[in-house]
C-alpha positions as CSV (number, residue, x, y, z in Angstrom):
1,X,-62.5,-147.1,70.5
2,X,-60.6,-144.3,68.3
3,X,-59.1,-145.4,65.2
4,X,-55.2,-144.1,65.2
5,X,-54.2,-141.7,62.1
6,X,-52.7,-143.8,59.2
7,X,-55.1,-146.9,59.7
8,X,-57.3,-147.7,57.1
9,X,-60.4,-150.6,56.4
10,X,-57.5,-152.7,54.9
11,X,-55.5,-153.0,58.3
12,X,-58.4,-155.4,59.5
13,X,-57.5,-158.7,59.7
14,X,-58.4,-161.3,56.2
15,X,-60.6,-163.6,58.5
16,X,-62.9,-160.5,59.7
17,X,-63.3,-160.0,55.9
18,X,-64.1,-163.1,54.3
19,X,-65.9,-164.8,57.7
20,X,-68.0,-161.6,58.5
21,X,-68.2,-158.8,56.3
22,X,-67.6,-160.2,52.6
23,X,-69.8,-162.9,53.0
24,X,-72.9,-159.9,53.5
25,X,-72.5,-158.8,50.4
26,X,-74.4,-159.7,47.1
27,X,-72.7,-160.8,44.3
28,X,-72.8,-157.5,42.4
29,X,-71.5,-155.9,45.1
30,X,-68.4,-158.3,45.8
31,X,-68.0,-158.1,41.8
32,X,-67.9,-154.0,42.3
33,X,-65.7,-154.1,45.6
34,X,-63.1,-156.1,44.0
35,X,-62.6,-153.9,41.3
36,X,-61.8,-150.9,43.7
37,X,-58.8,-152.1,44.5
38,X,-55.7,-154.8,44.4
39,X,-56.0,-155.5,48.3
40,X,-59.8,-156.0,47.3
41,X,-59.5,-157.8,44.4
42,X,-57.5,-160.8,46.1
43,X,-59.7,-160.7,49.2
44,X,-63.1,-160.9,46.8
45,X,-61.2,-163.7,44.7
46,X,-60.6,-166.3,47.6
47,X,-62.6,-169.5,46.6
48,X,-63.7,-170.3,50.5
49,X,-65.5,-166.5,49.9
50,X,-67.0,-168.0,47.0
51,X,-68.1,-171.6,48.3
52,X,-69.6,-169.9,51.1
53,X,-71.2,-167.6,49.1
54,X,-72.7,-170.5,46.9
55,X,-73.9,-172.5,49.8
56,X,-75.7,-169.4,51.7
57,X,-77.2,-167.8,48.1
58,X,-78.1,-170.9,46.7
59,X,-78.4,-173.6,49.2
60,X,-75.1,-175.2,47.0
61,X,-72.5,-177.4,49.2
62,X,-71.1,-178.6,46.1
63,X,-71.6,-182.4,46.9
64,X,-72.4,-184.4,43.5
65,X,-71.7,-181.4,41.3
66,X,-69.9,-181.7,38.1
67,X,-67.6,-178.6,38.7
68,X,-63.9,-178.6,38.3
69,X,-62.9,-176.4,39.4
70,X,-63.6,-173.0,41.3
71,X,-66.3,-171.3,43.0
72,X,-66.6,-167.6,41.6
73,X,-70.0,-167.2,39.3
């Protein structure tokens, strides 16, 4: 499929970012991707990114934990 003139990585929909793409990336890289850009920096700041992030890393579902609040490292 050809991508039209005037469309960009940001046109894709939030879901294919944080369900299928985001969730790929290490933690540096998420940290270095959200810092590219203001579109970037709210997708890479979503807390379900970063509770799925915590459970596939780390094996973490959160259950019993003594956090308070948020899920960003």
């Amino acid at each position: 499929m050809a991508v039209g003139y005037g469309r960009s990585l940001t046109d894709l929909p939030i879901d294919v970012f944080l369900h299928h793409l985001l969730p790929m990336l290490d933690v540096k890289d998420l940290l270095s991707l959200g810092a590219t850009s203001h579109n970037f920096a709210q997708l890479c700041n979503y807390e379900t990114l970063w509770k799925l992030k915590c459970s596939q890393d780390f094996n973490f579902s959160g259950n019993r934990t003594a956090r308070t609040k948020g899920w960003r490292f």
